[in-house]
PDB file of N, CA, C, O and CB in Angstrom:
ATOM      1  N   UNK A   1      94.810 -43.241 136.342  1.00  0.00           N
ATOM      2  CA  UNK A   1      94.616 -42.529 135.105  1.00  0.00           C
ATOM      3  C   UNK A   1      94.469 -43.563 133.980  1.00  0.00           C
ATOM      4  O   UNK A   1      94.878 -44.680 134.297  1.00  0.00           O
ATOM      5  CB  UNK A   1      95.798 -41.546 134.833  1.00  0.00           C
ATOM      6  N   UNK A   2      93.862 -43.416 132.449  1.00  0.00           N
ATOM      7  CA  UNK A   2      93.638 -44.101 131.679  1.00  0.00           C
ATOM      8  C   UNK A   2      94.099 -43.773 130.367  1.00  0.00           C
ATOM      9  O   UNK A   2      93.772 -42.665 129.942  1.00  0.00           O
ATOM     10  CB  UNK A   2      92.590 -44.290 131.810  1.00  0.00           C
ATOM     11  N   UNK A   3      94.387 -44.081 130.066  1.00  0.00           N
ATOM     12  CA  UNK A   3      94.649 -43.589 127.922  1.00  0.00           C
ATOM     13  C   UNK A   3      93.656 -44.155 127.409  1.00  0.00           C
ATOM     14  O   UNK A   3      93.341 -45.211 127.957  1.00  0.00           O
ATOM     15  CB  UNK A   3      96.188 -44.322 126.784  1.00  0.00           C
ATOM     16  N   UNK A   4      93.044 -43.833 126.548  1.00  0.00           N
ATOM     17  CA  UNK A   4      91.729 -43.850 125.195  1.00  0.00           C
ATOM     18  C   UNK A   4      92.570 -44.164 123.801  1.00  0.00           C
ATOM     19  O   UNK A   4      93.616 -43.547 123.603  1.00  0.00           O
ATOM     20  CB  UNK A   4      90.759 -41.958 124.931  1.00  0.00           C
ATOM     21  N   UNK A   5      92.240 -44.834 123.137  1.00  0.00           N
ATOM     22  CA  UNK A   5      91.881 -45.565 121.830  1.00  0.00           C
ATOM     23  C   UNK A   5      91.103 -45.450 120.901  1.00  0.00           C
ATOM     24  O   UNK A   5      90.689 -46.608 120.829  1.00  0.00           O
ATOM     25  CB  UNK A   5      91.616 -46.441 121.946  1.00  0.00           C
ATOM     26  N   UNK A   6      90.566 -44.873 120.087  1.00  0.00           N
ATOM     27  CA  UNK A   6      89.412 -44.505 119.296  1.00  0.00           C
ATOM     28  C   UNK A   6      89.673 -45.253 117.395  1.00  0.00           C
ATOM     29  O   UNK A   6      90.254 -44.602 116.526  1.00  0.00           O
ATOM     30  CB  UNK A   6      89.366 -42.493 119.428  1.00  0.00           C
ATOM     31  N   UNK A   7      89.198 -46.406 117.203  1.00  0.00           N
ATOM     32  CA  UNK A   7      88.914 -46.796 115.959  1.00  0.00           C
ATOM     33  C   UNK A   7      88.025 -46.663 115.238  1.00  0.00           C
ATOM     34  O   UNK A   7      87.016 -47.327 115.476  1.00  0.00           O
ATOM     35  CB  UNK A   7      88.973 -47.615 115.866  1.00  0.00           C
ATOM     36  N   UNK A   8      88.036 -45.887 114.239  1.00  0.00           N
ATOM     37  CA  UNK A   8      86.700 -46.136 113.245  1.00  0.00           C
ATOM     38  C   UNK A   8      86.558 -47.194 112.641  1.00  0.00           C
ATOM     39  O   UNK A   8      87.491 -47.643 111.974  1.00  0.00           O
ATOM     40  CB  UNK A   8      86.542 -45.317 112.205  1.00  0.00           C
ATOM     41  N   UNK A   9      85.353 -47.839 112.732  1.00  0.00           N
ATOM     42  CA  UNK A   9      84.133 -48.828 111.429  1.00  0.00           C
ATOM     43  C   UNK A   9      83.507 -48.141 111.037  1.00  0.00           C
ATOM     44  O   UNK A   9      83.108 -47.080 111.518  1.00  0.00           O
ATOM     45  CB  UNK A   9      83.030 -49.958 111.751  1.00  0.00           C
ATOM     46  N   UNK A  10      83.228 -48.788 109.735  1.00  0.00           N
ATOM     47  CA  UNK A  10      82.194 -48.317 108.737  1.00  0.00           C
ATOM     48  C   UNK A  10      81.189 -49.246 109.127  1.00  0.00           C
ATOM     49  O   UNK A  10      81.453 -50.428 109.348  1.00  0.00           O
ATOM     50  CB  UNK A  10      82.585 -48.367 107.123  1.00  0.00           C
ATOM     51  N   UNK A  11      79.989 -48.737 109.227  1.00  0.00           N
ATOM     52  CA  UNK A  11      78.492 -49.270 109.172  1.00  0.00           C
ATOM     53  C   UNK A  11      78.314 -49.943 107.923  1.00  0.00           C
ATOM     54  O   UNK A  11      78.972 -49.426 107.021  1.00  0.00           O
ATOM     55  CB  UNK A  11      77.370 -48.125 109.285  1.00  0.00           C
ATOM     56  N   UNK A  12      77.458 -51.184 107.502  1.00  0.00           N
ATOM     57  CA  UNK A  12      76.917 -51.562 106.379  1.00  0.00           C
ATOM     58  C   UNK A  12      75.121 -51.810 106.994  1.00  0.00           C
ATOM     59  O   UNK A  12      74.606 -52.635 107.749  1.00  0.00           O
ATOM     60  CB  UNK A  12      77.880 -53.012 105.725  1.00  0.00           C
ATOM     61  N   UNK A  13      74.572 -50.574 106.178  1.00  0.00           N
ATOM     62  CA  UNK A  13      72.665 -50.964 106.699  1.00  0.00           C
ATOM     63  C   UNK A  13      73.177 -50.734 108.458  1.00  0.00           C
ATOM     64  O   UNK A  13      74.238 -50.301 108.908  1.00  0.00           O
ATOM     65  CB  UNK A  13      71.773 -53.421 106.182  1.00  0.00           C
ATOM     66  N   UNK A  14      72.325 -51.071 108.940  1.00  0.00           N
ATOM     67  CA  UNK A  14      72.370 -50.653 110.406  1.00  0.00           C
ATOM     68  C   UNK A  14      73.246 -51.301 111.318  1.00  0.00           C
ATOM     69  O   UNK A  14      73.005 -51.220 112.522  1.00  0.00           O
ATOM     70  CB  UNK A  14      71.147 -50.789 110.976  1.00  0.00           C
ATOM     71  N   UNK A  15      74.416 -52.054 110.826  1.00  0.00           N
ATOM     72  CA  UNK A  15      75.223 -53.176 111.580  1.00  0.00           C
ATOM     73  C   UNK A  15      76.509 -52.867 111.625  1.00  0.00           C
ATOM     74  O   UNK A  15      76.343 -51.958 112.438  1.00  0.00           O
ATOM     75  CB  UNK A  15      75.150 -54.526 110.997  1.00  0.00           C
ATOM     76  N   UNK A  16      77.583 -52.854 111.449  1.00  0.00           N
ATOM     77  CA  UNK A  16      78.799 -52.401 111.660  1.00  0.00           C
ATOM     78  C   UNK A  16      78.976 -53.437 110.805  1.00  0.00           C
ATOM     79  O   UNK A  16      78.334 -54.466 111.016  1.00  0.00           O
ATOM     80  CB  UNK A  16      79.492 -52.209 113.022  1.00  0.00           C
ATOM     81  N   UNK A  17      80.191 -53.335 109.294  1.00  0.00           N
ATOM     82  CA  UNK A  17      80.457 -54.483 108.509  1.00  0.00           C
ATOM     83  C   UNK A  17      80.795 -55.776 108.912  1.00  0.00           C
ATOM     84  O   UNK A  17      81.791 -55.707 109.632  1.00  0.00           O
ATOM     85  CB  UNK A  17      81.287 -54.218 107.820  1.00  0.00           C
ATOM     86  N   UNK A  18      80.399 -56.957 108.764  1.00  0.00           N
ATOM     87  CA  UNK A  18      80.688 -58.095 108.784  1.00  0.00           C
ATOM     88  C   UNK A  18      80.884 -58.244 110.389  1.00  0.00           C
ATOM     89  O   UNK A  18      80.445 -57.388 111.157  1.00  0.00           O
ATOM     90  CB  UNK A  18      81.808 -58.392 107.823  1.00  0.00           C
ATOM     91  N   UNK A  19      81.702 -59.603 110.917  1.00  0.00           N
ATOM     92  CA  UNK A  19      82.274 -59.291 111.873  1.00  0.00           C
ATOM     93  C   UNK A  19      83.388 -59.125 112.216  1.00  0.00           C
ATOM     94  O   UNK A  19      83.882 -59.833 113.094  1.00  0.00           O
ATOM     95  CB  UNK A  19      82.026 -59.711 112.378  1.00  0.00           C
ATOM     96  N   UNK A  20      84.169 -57.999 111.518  1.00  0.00           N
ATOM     97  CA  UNK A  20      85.394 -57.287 111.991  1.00  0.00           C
ATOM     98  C   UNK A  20      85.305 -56.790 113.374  1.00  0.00           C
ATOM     99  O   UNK A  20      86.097 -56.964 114.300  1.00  0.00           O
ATOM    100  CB  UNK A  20      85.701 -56.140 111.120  1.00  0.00           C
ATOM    101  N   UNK A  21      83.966 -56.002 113.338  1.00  0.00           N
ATOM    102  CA  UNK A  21      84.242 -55.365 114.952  1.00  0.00           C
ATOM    103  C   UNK A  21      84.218 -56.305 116.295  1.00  0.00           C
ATOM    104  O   UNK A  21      84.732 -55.932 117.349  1.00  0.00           O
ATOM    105  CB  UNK A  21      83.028 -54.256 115.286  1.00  0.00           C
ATOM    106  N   UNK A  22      83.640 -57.416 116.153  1.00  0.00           N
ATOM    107  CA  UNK A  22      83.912 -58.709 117.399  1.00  0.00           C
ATOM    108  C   UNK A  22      85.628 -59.284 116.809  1.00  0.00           C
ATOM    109  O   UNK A  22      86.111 -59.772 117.831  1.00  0.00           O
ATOM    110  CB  UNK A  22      82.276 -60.472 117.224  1.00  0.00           C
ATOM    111  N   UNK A  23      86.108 -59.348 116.288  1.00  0.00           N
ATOM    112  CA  UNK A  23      87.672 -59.464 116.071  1.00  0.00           C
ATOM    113  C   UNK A  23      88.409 -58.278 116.691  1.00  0.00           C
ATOM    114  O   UNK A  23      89.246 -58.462 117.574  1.00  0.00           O
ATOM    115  CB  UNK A  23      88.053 -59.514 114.481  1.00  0.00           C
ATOM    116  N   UNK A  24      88.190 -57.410 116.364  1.00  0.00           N
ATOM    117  CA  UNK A  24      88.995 -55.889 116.750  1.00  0.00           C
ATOM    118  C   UNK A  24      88.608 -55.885 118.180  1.00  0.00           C
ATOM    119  O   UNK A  24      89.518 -55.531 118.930  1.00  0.00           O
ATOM    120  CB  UNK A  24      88.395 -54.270 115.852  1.00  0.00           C
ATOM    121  N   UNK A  25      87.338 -56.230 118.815  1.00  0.00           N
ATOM    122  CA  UNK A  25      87.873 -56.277 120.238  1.00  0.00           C
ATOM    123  C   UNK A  25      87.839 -57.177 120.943  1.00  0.00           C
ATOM    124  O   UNK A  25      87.737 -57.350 122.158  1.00  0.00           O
ATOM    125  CB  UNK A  25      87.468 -55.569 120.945  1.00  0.00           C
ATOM    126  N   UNK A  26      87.954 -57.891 119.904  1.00  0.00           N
ATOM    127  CA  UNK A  26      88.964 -59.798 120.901  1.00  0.00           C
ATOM    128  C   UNK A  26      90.305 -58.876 121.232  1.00  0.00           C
ATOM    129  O   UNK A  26      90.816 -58.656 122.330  1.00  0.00           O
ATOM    130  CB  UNK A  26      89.716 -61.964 119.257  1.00  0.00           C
ATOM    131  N   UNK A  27      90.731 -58.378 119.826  1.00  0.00           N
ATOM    132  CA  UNK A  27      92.088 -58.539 119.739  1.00  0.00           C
ATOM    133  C   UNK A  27      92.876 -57.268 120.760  1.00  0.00           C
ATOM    134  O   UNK A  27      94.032 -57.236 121.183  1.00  0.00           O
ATOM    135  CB  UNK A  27      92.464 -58.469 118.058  1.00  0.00           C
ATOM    136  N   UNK A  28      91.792 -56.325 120.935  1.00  0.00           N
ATOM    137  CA  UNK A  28      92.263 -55.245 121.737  1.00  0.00           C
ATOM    138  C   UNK A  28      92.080 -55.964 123.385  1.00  0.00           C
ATOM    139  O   UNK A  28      92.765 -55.823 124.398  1.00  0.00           O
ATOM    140  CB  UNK A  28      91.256 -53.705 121.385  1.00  0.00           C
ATOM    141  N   UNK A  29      91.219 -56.528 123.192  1.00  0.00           N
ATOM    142  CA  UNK A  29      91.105 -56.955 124.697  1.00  0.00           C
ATOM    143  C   UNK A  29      92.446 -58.120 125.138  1.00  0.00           C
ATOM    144  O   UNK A  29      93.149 -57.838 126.108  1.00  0.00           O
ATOM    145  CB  UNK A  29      89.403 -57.774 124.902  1.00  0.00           C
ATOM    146  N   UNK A  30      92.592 -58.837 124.696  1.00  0.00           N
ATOM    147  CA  UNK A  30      94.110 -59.316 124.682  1.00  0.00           C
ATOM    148  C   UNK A  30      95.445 -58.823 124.731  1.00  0.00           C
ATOM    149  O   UNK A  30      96.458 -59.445 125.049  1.00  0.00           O
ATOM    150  CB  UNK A  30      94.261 -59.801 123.840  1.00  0.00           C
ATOM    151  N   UNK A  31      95.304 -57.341 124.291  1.00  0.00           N
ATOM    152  CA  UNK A  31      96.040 -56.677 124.910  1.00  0.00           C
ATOM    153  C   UNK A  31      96.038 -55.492 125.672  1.00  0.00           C
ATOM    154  O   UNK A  31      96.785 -54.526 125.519  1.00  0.00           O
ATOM    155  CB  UNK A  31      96.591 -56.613 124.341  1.00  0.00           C
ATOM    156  N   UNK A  32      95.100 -55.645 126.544  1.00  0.00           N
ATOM    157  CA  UNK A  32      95.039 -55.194 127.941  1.00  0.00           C
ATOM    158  C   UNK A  32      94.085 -54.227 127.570  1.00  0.00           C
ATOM    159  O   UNK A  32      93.706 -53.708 128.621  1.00  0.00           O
ATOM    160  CB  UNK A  32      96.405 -54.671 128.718  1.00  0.00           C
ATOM    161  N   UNK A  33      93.402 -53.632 126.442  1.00  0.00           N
ATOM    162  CA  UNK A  33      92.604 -52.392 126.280  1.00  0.00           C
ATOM    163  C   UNK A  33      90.923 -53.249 126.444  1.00  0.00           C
ATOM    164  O   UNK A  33      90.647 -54.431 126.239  1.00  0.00           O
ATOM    165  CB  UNK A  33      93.022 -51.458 124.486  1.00  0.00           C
ATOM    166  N   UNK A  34      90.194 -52.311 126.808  1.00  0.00           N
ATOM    167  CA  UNK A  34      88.506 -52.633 127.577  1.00  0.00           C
ATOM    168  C   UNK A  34      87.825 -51.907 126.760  1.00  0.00           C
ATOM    169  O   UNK A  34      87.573 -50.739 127.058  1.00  0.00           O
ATOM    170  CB  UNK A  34      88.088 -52.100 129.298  1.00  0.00           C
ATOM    171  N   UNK A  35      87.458 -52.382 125.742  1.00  0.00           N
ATOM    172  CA  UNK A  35      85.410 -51.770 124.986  1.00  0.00           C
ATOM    173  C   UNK A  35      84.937 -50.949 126.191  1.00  0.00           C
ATOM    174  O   UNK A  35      84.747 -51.359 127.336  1.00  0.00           O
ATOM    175  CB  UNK A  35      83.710 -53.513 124.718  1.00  0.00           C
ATOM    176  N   UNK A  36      84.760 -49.514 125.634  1.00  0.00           N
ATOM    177  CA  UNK A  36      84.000 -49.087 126.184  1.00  0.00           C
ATOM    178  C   UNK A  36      82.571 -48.439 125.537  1.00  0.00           C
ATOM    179  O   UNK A  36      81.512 -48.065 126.040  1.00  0.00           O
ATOM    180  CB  UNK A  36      84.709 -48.451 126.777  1.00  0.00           C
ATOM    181  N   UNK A  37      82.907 -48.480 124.663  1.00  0.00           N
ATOM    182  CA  UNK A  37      81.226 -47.635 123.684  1.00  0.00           C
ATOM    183  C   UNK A  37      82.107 -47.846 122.036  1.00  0.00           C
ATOM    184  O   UNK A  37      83.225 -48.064 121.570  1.00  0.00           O
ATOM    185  CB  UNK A  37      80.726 -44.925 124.246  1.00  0.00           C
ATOM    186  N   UNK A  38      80.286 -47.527 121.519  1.00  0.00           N
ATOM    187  CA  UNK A  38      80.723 -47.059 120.206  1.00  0.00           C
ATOM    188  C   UNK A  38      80.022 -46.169 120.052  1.00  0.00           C
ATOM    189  O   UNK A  38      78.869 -46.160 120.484  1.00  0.00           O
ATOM    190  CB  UNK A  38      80.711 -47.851 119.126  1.00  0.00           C
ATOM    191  N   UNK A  39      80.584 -45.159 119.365  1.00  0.00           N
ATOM    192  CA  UNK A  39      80.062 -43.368 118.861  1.00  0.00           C
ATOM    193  C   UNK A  39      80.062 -43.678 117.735  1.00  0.00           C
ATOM    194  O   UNK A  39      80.924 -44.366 117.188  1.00  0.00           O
ATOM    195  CB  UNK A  39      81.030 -41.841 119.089  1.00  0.00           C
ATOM    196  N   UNK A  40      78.655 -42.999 117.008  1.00  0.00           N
ATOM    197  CA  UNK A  40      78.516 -42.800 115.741  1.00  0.00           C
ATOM    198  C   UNK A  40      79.221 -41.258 115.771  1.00  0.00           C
ATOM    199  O   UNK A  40      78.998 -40.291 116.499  1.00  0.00           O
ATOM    200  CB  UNK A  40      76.915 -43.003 115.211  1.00  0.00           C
ATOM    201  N   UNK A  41      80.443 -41.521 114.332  1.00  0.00           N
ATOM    202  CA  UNK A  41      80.920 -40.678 113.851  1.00  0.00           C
ATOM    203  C   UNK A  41      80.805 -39.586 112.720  1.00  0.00           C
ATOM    204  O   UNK A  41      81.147 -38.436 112.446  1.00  0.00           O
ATOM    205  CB  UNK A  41      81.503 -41.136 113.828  1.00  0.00           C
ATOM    206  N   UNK A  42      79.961 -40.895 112.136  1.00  0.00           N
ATOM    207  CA  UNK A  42      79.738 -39.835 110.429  1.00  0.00           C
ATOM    208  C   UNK A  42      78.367 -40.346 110.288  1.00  0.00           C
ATOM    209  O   UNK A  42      77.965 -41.408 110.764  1.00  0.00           O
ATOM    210  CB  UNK A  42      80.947 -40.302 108.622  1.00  0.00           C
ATOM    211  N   UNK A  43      77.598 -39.405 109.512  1.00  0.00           N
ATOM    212  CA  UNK A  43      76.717 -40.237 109.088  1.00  0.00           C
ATOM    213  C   UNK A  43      76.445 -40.081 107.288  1.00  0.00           C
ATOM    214  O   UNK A  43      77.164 -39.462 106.502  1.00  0.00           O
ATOM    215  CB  UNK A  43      75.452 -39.938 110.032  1.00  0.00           C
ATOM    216  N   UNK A  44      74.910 -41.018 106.908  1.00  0.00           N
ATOM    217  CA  UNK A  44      75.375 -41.273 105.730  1.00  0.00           C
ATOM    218  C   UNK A  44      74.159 -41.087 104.785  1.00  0.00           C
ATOM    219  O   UNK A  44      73.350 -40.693 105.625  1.00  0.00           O
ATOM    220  CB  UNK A  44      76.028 -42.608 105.702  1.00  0.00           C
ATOM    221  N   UNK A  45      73.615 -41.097 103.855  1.00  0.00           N
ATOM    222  CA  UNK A  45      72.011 -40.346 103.344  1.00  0.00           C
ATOM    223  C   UNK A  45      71.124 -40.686 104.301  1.00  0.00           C
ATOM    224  O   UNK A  45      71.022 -41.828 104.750  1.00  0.00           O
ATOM    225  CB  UNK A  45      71.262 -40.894 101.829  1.00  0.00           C
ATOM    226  N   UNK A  46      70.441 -39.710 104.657  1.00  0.00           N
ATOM    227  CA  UNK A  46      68.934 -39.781 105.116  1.00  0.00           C
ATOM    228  C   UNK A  46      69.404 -39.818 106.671  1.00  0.00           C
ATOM    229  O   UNK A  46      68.588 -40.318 107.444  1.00  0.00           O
ATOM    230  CB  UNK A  46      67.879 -41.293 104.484  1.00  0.00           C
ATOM    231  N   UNK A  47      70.607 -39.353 107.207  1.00  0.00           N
ATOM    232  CA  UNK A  47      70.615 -39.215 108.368  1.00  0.00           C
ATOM    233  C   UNK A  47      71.229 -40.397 108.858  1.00  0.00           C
ATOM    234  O   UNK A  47      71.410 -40.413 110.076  1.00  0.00           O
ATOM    235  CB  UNK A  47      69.448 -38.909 108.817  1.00  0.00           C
ATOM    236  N   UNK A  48      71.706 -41.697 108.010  1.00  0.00           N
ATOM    237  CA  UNK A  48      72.028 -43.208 108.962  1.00  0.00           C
ATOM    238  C   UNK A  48      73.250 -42.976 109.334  1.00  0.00           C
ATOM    239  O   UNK A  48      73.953 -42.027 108.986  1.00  0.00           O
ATOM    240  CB  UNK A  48      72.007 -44.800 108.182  1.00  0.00           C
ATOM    241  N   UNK A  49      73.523 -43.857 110.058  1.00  0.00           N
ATOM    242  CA  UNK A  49      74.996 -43.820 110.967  1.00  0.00           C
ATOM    243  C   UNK A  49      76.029 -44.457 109.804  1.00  0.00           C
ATOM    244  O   UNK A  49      75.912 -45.563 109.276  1.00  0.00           O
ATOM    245  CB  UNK A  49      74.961 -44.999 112.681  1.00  0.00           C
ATOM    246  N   UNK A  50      76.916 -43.604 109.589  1.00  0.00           N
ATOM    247  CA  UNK A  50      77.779 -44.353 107.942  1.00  0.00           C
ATOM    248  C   UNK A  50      78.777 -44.835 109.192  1.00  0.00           C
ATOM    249  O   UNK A  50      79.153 -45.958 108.856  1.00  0.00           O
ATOM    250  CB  UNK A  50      78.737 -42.932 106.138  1.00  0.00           C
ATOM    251  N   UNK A  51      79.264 -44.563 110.235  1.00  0.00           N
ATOM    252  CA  UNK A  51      80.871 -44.962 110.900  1.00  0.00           C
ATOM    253  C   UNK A  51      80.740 -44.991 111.909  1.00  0.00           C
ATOM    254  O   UNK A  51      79.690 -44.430 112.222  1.00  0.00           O
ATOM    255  CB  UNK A  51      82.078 -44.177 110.791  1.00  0.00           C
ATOM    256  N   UNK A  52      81.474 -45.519 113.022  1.00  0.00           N
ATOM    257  CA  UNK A  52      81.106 -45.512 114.440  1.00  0.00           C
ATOM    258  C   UNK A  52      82.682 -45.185 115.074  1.00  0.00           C
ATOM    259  O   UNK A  52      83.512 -45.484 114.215  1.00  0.00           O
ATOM    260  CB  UNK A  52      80.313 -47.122 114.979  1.00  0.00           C
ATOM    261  N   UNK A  53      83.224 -44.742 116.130  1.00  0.00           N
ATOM    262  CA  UNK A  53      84.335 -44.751 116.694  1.00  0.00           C
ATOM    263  C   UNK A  53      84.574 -45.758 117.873  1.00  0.00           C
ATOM    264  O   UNK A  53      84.577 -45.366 119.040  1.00  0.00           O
ATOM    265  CB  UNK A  53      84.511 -43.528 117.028  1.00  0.00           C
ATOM    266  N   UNK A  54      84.769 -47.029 117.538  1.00  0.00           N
ATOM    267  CA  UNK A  54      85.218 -48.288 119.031  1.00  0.00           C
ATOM    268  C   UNK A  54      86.280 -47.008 120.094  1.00  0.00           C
ATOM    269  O   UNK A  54      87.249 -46.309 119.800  1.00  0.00           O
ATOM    270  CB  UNK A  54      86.793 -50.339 118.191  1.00  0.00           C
ATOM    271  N   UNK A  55      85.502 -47.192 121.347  1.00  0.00           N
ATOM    272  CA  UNK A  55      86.252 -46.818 122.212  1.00  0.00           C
ATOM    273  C   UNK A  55      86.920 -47.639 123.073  1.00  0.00           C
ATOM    274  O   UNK A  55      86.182 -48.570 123.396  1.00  0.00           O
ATOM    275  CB  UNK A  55      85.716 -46.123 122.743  1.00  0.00           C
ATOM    276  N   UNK A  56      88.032 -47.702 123.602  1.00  0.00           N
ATOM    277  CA  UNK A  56      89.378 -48.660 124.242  1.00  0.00           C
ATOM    278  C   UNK A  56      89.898 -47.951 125.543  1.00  0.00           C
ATOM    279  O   UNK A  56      90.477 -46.878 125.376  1.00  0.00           O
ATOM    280  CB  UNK A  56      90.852 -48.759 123.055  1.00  0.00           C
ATOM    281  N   UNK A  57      89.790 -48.319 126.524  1.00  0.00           N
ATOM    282  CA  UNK A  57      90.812 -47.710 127.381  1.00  0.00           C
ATOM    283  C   UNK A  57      91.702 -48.875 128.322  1.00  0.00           C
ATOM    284  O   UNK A  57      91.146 -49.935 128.611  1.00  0.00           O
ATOM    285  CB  UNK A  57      89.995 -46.617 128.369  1.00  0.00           C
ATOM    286  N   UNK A  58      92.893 -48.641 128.702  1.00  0.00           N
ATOM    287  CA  UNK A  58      93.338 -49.451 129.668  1.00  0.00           C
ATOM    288  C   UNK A  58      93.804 -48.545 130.615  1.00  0.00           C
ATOM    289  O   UNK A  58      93.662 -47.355 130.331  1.00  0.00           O
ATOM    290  CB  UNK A  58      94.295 -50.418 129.249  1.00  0.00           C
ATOM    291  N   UNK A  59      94.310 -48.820 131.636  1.00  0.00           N
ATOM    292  CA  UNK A  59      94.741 -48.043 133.007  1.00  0.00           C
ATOM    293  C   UNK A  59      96.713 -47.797 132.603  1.00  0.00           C
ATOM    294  O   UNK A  59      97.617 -48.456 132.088  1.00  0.00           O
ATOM    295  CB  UNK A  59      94.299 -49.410 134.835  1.00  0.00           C
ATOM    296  N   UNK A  60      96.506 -46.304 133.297  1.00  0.00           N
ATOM    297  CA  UNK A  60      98.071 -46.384 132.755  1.00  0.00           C
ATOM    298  C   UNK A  60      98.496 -46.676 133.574  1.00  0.00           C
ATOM    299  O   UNK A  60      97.717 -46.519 134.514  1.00  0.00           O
ATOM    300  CB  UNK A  60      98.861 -45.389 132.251  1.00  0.00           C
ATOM    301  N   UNK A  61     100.017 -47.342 134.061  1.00  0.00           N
ATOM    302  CA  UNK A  61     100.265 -47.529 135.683  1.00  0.00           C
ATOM    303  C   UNK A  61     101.618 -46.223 135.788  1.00  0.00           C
ATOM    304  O   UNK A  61     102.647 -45.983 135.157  1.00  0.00           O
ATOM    305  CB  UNK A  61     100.920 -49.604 136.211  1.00  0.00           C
ATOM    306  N   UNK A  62     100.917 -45.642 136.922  1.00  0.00           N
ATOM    307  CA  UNK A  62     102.220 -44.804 136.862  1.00  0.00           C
ATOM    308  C   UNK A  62     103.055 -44.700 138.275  1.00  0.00           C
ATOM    309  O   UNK A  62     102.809 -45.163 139.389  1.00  0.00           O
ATOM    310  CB  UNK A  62     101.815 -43.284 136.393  1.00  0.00           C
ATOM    311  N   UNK A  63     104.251 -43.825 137.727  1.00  0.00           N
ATOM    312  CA  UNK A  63     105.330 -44.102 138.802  1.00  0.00           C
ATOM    313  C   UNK A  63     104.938 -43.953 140.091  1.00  0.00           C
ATOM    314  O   UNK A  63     104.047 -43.225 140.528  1.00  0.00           O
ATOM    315  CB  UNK A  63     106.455 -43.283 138.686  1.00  0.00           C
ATOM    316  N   UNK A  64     105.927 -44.962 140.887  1.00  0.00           N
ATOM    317  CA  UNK A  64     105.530 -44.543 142.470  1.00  0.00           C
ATOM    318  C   UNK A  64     107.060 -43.772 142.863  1.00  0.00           C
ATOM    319  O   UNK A  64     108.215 -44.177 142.733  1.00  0.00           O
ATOM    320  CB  UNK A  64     105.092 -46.224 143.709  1.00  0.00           C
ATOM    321  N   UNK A  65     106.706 -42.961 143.199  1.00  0.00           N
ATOM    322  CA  UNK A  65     107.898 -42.516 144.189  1.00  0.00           C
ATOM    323  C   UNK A  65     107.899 -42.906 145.274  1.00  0.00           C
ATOM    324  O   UNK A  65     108.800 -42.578 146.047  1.00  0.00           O
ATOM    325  CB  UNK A  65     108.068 -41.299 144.435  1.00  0.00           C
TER     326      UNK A  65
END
């Protein structure tokens, strides 16, 4: 089984701002969570993608009986 993670970025022009989002998943990946997509969340005049949702999952480990 897995648990999900969902962060929003804000888009700047067609890019996701600066590079926060290659930091945010250094830093998730270091602790054990895996990039899996990004979803545009909102969007912003004329139809552009204003936000995206980083998706994260890691494996849960669960009990053994």
């Amino acid at each position: 089984m897995y648990e999900y993670k969902f962060i929003e970025v804000s888009v700047k022009g067609m890019f996701i701002g600066g590079d926060d989002h290659r930091k945010l998943i250094s830093d998730k990946s270091k602790k054990g969570w895996r990039f899996v997509a990004a979803i545009p969340s909102s969007a912003g005049s004329y139809g552009q993608i204003g936000s995206v949702d980083l998706v994260f999952e890691r494996k849960i480990e669960e009990n053994k009986k």
